[in-house]
MARVEX-48096 format. One record per residue (C-alpha): z, x, y; chain; residue in three letters. Coordinates in nm, 3 decimals. Example, Ala and Ser with C-alpha at 12.3 -4.5 7.8 and 13.67 -1.06 7.14 Angstrom:
// MARVEX-48096
REC       c3       c1       c2  chain  resn
REC    0.780    1.230   -0.450      A   ALA
REC    0.714    1.367   -0.106      A   SER
// end
This chain:
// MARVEX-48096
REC       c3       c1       c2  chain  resn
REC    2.727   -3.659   -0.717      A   UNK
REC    2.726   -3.464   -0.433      A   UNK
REC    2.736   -3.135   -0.622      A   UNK
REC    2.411   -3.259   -0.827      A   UNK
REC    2.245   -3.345   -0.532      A   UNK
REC    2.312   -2.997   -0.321      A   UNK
REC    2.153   -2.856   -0.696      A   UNK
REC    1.877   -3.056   -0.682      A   UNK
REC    1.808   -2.935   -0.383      A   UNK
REC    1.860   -2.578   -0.424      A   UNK
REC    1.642   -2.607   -0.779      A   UNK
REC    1.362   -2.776   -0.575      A   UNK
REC    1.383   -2.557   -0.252      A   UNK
REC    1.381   -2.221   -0.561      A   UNK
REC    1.088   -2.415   -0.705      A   UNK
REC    0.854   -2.399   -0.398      A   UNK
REC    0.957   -2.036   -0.352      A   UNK
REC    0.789   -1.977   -0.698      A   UNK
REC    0.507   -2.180   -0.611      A   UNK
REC    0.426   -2.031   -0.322      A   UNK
REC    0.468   -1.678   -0.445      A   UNK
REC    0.254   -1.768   -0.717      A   UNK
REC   -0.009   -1.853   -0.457      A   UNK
REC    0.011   -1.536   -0.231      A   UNK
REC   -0.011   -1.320   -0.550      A   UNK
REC   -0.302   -1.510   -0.656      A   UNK
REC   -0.457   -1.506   -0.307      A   UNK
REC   -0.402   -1.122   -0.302      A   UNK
REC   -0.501   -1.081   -0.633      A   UNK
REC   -0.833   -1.315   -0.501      A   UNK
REC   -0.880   -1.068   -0.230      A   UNK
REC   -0.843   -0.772   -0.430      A   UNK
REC   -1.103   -0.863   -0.630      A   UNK
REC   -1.347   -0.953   -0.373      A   UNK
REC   -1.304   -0.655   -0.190      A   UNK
REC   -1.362   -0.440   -0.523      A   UNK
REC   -1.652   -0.647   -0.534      A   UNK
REC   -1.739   -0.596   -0.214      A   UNK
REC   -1.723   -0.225   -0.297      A   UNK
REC   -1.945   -0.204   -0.570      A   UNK
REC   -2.275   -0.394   -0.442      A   UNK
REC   -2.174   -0.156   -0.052      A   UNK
REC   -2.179    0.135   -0.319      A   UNK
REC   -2.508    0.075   -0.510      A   UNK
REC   -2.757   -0.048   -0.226      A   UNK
REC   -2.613    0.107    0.133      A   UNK
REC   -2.353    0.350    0.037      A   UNK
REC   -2.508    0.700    0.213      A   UNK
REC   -2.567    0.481    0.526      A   UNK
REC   -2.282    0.559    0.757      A   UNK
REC   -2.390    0.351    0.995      A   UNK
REC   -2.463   -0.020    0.733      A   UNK
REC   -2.106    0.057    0.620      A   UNK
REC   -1.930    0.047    0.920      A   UNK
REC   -2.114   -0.276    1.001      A   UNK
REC   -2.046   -0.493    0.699      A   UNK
REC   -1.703   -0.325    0.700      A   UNK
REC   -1.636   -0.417    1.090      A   UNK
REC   -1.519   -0.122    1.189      A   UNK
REC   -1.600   -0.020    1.532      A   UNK
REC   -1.750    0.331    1.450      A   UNK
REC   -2.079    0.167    1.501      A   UNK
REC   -2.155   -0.060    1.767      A   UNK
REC   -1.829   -0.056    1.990      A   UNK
REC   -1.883    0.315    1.945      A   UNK
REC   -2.187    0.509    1.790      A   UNK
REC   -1.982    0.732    1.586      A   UNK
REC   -2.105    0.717    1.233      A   UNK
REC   -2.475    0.939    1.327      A   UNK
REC   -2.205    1.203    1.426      A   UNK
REC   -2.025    1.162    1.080      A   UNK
REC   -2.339    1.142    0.884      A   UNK
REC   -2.414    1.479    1.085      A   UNK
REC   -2.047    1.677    0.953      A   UNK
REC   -1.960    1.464    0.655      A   UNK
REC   -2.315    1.402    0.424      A   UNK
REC   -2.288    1.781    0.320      A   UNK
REC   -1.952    1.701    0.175      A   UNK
REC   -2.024    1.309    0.078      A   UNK
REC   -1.991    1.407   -0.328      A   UNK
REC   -1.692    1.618   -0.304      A   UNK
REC   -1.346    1.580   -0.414      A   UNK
REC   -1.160    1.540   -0.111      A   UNK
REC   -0.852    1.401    0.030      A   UNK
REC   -0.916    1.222    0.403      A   UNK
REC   -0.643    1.118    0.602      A   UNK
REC   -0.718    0.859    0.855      A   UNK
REC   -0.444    0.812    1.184      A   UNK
REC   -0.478    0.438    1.265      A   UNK
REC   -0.578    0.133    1.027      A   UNK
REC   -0.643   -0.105    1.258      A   UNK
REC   -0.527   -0.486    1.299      A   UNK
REC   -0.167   -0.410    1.521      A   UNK
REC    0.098   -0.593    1.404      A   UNK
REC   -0.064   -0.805    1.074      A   UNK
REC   -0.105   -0.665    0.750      A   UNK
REC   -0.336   -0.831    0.632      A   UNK
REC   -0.613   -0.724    0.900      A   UNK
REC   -0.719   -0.396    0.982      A   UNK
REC   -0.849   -0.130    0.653      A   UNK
REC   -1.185   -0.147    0.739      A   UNK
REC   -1.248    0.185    0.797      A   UNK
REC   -1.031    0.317    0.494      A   UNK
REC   -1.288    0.107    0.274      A   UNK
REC   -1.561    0.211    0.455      A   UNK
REC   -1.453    0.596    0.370      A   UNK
REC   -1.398    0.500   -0.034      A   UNK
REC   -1.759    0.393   -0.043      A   UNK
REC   -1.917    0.668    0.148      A   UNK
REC   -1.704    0.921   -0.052      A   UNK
REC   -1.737    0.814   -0.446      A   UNK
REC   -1.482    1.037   -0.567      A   UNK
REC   -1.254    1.125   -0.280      A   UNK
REC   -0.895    0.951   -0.198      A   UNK
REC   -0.835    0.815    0.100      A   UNK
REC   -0.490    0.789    0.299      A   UNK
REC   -0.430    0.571    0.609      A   UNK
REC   -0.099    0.640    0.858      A   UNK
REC   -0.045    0.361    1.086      A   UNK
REC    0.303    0.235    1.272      A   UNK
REC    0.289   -0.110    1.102      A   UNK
REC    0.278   -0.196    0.745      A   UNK
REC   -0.027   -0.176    0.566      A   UNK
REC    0.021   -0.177    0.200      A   UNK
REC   -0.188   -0.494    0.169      A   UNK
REC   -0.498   -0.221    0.214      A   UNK
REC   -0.352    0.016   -0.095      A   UNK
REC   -0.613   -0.041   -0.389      A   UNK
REC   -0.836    0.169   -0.581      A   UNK
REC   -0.838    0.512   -0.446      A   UNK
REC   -0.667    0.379   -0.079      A   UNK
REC   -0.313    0.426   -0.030      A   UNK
REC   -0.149    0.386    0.290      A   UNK
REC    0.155    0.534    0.493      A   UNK
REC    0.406    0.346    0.736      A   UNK
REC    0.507    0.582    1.039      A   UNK
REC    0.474    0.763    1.332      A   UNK
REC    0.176    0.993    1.385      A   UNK
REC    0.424    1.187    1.591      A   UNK
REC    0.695    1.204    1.321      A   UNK
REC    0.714    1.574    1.234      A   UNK
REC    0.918    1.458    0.881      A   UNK
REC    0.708    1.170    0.818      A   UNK
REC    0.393    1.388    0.829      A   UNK
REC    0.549    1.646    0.614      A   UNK
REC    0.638    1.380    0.372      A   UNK
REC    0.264    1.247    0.380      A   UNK
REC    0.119    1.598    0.330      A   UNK
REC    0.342    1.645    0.006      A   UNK
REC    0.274    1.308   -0.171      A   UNK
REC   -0.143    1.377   -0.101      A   UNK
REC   -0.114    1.746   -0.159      A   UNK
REC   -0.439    1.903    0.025      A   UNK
REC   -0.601    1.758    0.366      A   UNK
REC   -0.957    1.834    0.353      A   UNK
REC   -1.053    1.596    0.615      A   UNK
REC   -0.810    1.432    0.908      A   UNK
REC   -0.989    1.153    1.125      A   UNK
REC   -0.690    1.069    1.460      A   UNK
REC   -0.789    0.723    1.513      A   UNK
REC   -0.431    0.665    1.592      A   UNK
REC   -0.233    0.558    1.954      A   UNK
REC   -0.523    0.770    2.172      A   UNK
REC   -0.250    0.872    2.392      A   UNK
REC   -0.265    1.194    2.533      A   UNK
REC    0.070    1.358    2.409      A   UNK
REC    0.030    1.167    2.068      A   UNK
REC   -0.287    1.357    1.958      A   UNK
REC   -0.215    1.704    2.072      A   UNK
REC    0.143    1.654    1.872      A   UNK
REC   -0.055    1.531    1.580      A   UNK
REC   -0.314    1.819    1.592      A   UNK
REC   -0.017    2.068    1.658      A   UNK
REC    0.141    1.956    1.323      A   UNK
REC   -0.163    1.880    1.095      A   UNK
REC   -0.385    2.139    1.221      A   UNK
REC   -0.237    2.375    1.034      A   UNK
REC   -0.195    2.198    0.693      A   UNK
REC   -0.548    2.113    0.676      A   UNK
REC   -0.756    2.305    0.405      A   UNK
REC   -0.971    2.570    0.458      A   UNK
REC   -1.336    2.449    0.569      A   UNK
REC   -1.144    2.099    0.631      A   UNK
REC   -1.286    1.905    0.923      A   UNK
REC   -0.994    1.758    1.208      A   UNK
REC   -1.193    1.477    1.380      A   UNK
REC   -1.038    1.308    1.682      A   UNK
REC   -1.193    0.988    1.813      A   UNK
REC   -1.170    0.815    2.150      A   UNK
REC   -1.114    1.101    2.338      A   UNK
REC   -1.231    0.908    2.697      A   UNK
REC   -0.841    0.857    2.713      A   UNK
REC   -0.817    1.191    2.836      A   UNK
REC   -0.905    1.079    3.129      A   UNK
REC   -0.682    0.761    3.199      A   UNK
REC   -0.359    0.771    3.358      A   UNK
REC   -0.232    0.506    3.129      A   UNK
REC   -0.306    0.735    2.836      A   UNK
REC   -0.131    0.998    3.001      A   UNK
REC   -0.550    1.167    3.099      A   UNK
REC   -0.644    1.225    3.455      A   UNK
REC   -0.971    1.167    3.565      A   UNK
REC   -0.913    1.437    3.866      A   UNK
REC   -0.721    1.747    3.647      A   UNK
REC   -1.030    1.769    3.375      A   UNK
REC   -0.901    2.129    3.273      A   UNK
REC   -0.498    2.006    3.224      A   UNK
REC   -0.388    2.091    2.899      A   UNK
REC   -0.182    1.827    2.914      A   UNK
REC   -0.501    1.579    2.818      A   UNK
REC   -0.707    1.595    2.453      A   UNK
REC   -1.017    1.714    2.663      A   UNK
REC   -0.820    1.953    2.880      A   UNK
REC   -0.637    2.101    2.576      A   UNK
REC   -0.976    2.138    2.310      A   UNK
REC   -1.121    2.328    2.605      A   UNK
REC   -0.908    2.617    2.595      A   UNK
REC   -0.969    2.640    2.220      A   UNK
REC   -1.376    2.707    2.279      A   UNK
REC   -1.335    3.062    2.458      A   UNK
REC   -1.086    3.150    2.133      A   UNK
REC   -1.443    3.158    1.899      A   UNK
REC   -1.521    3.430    2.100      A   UNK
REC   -1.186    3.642    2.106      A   UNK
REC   -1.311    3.925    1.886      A   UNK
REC   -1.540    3.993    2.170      A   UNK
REC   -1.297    4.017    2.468      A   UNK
REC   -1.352    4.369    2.654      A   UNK
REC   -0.985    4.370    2.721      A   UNK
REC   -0.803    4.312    2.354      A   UNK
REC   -0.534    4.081    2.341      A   UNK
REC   -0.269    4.233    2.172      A   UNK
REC   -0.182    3.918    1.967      A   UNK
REC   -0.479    3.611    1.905      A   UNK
REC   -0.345    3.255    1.830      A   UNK
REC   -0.348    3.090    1.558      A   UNK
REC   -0.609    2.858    1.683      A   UNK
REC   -0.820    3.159    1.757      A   UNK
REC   -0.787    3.299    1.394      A   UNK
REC   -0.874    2.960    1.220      A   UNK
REC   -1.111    2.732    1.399      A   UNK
REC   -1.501    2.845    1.336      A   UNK
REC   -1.684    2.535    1.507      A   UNK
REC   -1.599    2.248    1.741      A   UNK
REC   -1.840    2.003    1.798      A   UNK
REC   -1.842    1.749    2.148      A   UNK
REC   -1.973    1.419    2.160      A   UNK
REC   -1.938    1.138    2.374      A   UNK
REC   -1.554    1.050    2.305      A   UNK
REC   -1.546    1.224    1.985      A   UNK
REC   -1.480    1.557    1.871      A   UNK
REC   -1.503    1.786    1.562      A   UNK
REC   -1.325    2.135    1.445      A   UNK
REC   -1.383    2.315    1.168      A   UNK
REC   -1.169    2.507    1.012      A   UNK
REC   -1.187    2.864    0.853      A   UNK
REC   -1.130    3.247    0.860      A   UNK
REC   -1.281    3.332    1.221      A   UNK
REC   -1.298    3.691    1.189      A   UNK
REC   -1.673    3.830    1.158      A   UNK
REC   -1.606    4.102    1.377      A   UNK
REC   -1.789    4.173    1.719      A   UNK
REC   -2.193    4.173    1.801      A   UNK
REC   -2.132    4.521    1.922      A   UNK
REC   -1.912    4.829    1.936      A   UNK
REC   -1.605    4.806    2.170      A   UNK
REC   -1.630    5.167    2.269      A   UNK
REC   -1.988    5.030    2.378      A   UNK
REC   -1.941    4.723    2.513      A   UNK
REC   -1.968    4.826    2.901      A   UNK
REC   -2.302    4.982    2.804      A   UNK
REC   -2.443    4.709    2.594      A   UNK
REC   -2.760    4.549    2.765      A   UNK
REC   -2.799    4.860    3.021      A   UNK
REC   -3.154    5.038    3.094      A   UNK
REC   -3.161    5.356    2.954      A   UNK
// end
């Protein structure tokens, strides 16, 4: 009797494991659904309307920040493109569930792109049509490589991620360079750059130690083909960045072959400008 009864239990205890996995896969197929829903009507009445989608998709590109007139501004040229974005940060800390927003928001506004999210926590609850999301470190030098094989080409990266200092100059110093040609490397929330708790400094604003501090340097390297004194060697940076755009908290580069040339002749350089 008592080896029925310990059987019983085990068959009844087995039985409400089924039952309630039977319930979460109908809930997530419930939610699925919705959200595909969801897609479709965000799609046909407000989807080239940055700014409606990161409302109804309660992200805080809009509101908490004013963000999405700045993407409208880079991204609408590109908005029926094939691309690949890669956003650094999905949002909703430790649940799975929450969060993904933004990753939606990007599928609707982009109709035939893919889009990839990287956050520390697990997010596969997110990964449906044309969103797929990575567990790991944005600081993870194999991680990242393993990211950039499975998508294959980064034509637009969006750092959303940890906002701390040494986190998003790591991040740009190993996806910088595997970003396409033309791509776009946005980083958000750059007012960390100046909070100690962020590793910024409100006091050292030229530290390259801080985002802010750091993108600063890069501006005069537009310019290096015009230097009256020729450095023997440019950077990489100097070589591949064409434009970088500064907002409040938010910043833009665009990559591409920086080598027009100078305005003028070198040999004339000293003369350029002078009376005659």
């Amino acid at each position: 009797m008592a080896v029925t009864s310990h059987l019983l239990r085990i068959r009844n205890h087995l039985k409400r494991l089924l039952n309630q996995a039977q319930r979460d896969k109908l809930a997530k197929f419930q939610a699925l659904r919705f959200r595909g829903l969801q897609h479709v009507c965000h799609r046909l009445f407000v989807g080239s309307n940055l700014k409606m989608l990161a409302i109804l998709n309660k992200t805080d590109k809009w509101g908490s920040h004013w963000y999405a007139q700045h993407y409208e501004r880079h991204f609408a040229p590109l908005r029926h493109k094939r691309l690949n974005v890669l956003e650094i940060g999905i949002g909703g800390w430790k649940d799975p569930e929450l969060g993904g927003g933004s990753l939606r928001m990007w599928r609707t506004y982009f109709p035939r792109s893919r889009v990839y999210g990287i956050d520390i926590c697990d997010k596969r609850p997110h990964d449906e049509a044309r969103i797929k999301t990575f567990m790991g470190s944005q600081v993870d030098e194999g991680f990242l490589d393993g990211v950039v094989k499975t998508i294959g080409r980064l034509d637009i990266v969006i750092d959303d991620g940890s906002h701390l200092n040494q986190h998003v100059l790591r991040t740009f110093e190993l996806l910088f360079p595997r970003l396409s040609e033309d791509g776009l490397y946005v980083i958000e929330d750059t007012q960390t750059s100046y909070w100690s708790k962020y590793g910024g400094s409100s006091t050292e604003l030229n530290g390259t130690n801080t985002t802010m501090g750091f993108l600063k340097t890069l501006t005069d390297g537009l310019n290096y083909e015009e230097f009256e004194k020729v450095r023997t060697r440019s950077s990489y940076y100097d070589q591949n960045i064409v434009a970088i755009h500064f907002y409040h908290s938010l910043v833009f580069l665009q990559k591409g072959r920086n080598q027009e040339g100078s305005s003028v002749n070198r040999d004339e350089a000293l003369n350029f400008g002078a009376a005659p």
